[in-house]
N, C-alpha and C positions, 0 to 999 in steps of 0.2 A: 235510530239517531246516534245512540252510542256507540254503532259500529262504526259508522261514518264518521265519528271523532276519533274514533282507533285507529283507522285506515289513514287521516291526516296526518295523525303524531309519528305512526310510523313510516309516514312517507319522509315527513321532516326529518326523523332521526334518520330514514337511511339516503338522505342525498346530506346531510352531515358527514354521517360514514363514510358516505364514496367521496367526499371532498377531502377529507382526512387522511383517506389511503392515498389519493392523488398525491398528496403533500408530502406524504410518506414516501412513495415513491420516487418524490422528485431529491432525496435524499438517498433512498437506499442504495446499496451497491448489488448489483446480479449475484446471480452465485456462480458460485467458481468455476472457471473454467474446465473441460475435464481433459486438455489437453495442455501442453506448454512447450514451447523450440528452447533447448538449451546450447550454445551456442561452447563449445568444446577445445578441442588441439588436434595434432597430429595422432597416428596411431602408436602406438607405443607410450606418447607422453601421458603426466600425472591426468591434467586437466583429461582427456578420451575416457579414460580408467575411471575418474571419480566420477565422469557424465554418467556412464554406466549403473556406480552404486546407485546414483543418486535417481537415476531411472527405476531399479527395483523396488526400492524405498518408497515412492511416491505412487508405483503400481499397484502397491496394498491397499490405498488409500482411495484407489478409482481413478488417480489422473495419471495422465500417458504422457510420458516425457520422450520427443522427439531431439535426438542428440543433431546438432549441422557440426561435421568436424572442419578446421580452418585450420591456418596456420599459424594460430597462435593471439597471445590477449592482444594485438595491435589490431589486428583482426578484425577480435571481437568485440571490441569498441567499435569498428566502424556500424559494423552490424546493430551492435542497439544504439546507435544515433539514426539510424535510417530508421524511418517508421514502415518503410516496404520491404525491409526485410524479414521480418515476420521472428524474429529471435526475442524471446520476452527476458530470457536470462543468459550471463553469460560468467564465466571462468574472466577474472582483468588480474593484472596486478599493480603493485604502487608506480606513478610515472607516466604511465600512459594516456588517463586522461587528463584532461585539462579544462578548467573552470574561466566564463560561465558554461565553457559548450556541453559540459555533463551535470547543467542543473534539471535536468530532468530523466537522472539517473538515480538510482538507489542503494548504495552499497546496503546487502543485506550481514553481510557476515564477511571479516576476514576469515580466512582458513587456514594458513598456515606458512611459515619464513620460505622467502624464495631466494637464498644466495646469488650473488654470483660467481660461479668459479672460473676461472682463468687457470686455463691447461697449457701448458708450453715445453718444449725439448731441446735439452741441452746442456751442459756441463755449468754453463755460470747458473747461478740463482738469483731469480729474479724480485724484487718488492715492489717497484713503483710501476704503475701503468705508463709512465710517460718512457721509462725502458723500451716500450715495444714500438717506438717509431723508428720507421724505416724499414719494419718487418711485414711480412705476410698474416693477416688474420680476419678467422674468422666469426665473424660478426651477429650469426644466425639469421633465417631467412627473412624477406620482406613480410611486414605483417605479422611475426612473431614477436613476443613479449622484450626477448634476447638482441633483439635488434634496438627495440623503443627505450631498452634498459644502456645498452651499450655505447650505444651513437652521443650522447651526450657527454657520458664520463670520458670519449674518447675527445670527445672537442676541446674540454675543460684541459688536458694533457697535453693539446696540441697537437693530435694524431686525427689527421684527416686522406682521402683518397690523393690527395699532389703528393704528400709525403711516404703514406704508405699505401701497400696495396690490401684493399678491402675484398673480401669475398663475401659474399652474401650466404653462405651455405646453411641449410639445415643442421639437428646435432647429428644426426645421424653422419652424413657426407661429410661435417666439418672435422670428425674425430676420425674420419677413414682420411682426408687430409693430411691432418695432424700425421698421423699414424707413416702415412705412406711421404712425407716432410715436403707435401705442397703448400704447406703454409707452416708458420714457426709458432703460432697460437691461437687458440680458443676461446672464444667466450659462451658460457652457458647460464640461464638464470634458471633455475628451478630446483623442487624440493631435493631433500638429500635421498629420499626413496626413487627418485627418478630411476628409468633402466639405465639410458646413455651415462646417468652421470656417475651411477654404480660403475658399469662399465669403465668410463676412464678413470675412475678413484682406484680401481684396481688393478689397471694398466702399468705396469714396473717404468716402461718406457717415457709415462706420461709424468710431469711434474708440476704442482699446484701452487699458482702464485699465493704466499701469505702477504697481505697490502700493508706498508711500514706506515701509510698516512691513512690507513681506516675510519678512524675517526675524524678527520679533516672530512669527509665526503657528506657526513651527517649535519655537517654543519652549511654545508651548500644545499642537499637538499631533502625538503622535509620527510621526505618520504621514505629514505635512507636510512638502514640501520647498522649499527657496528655490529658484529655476530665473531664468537671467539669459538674455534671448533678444536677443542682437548686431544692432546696426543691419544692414537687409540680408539676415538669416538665412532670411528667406521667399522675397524676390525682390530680387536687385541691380538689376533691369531698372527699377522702381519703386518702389527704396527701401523697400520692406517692411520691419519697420519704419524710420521714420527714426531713432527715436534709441533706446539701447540699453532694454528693459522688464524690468522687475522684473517674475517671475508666484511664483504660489506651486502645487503640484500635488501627485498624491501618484505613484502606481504601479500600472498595469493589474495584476491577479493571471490566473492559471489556477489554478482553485479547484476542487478534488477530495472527495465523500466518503471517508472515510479505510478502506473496505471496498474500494476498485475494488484490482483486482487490479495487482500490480507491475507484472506485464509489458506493461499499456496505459499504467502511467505510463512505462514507458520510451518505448514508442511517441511518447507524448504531447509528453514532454521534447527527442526524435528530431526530432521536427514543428517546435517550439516553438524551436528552436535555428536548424533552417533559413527558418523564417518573419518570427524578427525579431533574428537575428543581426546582423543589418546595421547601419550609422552611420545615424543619424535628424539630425533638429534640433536635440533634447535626450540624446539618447545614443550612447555612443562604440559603436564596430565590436567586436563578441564583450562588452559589456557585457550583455546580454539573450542568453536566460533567465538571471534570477539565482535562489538560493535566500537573499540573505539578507529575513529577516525584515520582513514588513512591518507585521500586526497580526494574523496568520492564524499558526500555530503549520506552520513546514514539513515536508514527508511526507520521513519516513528516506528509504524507495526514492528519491525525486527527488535529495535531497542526496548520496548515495550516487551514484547516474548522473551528476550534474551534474558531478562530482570525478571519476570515473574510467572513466564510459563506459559503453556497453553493453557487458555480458558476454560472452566470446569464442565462446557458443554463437549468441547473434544477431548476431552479425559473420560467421561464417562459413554457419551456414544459414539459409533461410525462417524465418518470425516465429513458426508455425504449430509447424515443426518442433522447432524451438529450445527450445518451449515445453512441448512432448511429450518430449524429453531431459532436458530438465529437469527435471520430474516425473518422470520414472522413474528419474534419481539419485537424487532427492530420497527415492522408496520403494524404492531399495537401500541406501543404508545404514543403517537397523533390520536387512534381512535378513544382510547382511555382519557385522553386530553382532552379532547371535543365532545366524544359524545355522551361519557357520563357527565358534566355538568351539566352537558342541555337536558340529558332525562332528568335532571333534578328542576332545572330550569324552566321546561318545556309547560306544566302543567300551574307553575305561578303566570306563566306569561298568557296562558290560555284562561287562567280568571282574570287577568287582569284586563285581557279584551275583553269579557263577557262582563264585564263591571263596568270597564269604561263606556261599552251599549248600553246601560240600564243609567249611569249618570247621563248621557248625554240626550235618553229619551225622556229622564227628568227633566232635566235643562230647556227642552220643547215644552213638553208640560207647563210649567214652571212659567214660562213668558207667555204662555198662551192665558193660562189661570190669571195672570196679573194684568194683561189687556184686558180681557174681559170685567176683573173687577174695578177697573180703574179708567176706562171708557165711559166720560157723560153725554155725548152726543148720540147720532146713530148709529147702532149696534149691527157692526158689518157678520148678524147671523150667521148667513149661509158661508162665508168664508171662515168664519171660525170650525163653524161642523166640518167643513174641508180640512183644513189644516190637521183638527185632533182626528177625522177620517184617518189621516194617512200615519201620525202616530200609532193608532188604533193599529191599524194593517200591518205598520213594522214590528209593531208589537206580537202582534197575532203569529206572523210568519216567522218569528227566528224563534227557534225550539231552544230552551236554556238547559244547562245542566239541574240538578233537582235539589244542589246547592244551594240556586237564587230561585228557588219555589218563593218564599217566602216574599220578597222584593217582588214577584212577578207578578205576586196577589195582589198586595199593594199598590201596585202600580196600576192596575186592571180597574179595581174599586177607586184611583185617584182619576182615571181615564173616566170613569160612571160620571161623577162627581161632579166633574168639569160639564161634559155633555149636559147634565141636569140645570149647571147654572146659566149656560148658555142658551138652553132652550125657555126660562123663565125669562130671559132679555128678549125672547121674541116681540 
């Protein structure tokens, strides 16, 4: 008998448990992916390069970062708005996307100032972009950042394809242009470590617009920063530049769909701190990764890491592990929830049914004793014996705990009792 009540309680607690985990589950997040598409640039450019670190980095860790190169963040936005393109992360920068259509985007981290420079040849010196109407320039390829960054500032000037002629070129082909005076200028947006941009910084022939209305452009668009680039900042050996440049630029992103799982954006963030942590041209030492705001709406998880770190489980173990600990806290507490108060629960509610059996065969009793002594006509005998029969036999049949020993005697001896008075009414 006692097993038999063993055998109930824990069947109860465990279709608790499994209801619990269900519950659990219907919250928890998988575990991490072990692979990821990061969606890149050209060869040469920063964005291929950093795909790269940022693939080693994460290869420690157990997940495989598959680089797709494009032609640039205009690109790569199209890419993580399609959900069949299979790109979960991507290289943007300020500009290109645009709200609501990237609310289900993630800026994870800026990474670091992306200028723009303006290359052009020739004897006058030039400050204003609206200067270059009427001339040949060009623009960077469709689908690159250079382009999504340029086309705009050139509208606002009043420089469009009726007035001038627009080339669409890459940096590479736009600077052998330049070079070779099929076009009269250049537009390029990217870091100051770039190769191309290296390259024309030190090109003697090439000449870099400083912008006299820099700051005018921040005030049209938010994304827009004034950037002051110091005589010398390239190379004191040759005076790169010689006199101090106004540029105007915005901010490389690492740009996330907002499904990838937390614990690769930690990763990501992990990566993204040791890769461009560092003082640059334009940015201070521990200035990069930042999460503030650039035009992309930033992921909690990142904001959350960037402020307080990874969690003490991927500090202390494997990324793998850490991440399997994780999840199984995460589906213990529904079970802690549910099934330790029912074990505390479980065994009030099982006296409280074997009680409420024992009152409610009193309660037969009880009207039956009082018919019997309160009946003056004929005494319907043989129906009475039937009746306490069948108390008798419920009684007989349900085996109690040895709790209600006591009650059970009693109830037995009140069963005698009745049958004796009943049978003197014969």
């Amino acid at each position: 008998y006692r097993q038999r009540r063993l055998v109930r309680r824990f069947a109860i607690l465990g279709a608790a448990a499994m209801v619990a985990m269900l519950a659990g589950f219907q919250f928890l997040q998988p575990l991490p992916p072990d692979t990821i598409v990061i969606a890149s640039g050209v060869d040469g450019g920063l964005y291929h390069r950093y795909a790269r670190e940022y693939a080693t980095l994460l290869a420690e860790h157990g997940v495989r970062v598959i680089e797709r190169q494009t032609s640039g963040a205009a690109e790569n936005y199209a890419l993580l708005l399609d959900p069949a393109s299979g790109v979960d992360v991507a290289f943007l920068q300020g500009g290109v996307a645009s709200m609501p259509e990237a609310e289900h985007l993630d800026m994870l981290a800026s990474l670091y100032i992306e200028p723009l420079w303006i290359f052009y040849r020739g004897d006058a010196t030039l400050g204003r972009i609206n200067q270059l109407r009427g001339k040949r320039l060009a623009i960077g390829a469709p689908g690159s950042g250079t382009n999504a960054f340029a086309r705009p500032i050139l509208a606002a000037n009043g420089i469009t394809s009726a007035n001038s002629a627009i080339h669409e070129s890459g940096s590479a082909e736009a600077l052998r242009q330049l070079e070779t005076g099929e076009v009269d200028a250049v537009f390029l947006v990217g870091g100051a470590a770039s190769p191309m941009i290296q390259q024309a910084l030190f090109e003697p022939a090439f000449r870099l617009m400083s912008l006299e209305r820099a700051e005018a452009y921040t005030r049209r668009w938010p994304h827009i920063e004034h950037l002051t680039l110091p005589p010398g900042a390239i190379s004191f050996e040759r005076d790169i530049p010689e006199n101090t440049v106004r540029l105007i630029g915005t901010k490389a992103m690492l740009v996330a769909r907002d499904d990838v799982h937390p614990a690769v954006v930690n990763l990501l963030i992990d990566a993204a701190r040791e890769i461009h942590g560092r003082q640059g041209i334009f940015e201070d030492g521990g200035e990069f990764p930042g999460t503030a705001r650039v035009d992309i709406p930033v992921s909690s998880y990142a904001d959350q890491h960037r402020r307080f770190g990874p969690s003490y489980l991927y500090q202390v173990l494997p990324f793998w592990a850490a991440a399997l600990v994780e999840r199984a806290i995460i589906l213990l507490i529904p079970l802690l929830v549910v099934v330790v108060p029912l074990m505390n629960l479980l065994p009030r509610m099982v006296r409280w049914r074997d009680r409420s059996r024992l009152v409610r065969w009193y309660g037969r009793l009880a009207l039956l004793e009082r018919d019997v002594a309160t009946r003056k006509d004929d005494a319907p005998v043989d129906k009475w014996l039937q009746e306490l029969a069948e108390i008798s036999r419920a009684v007989g049949q349900r085996r109690m705990p040895p709790a209600f020993a006591s009650e059970m005697f009693t109830l037995r001896e009140h069963i005698d009792l009745v049958r004796r008075e009943i049978l003197a009414r014969r």
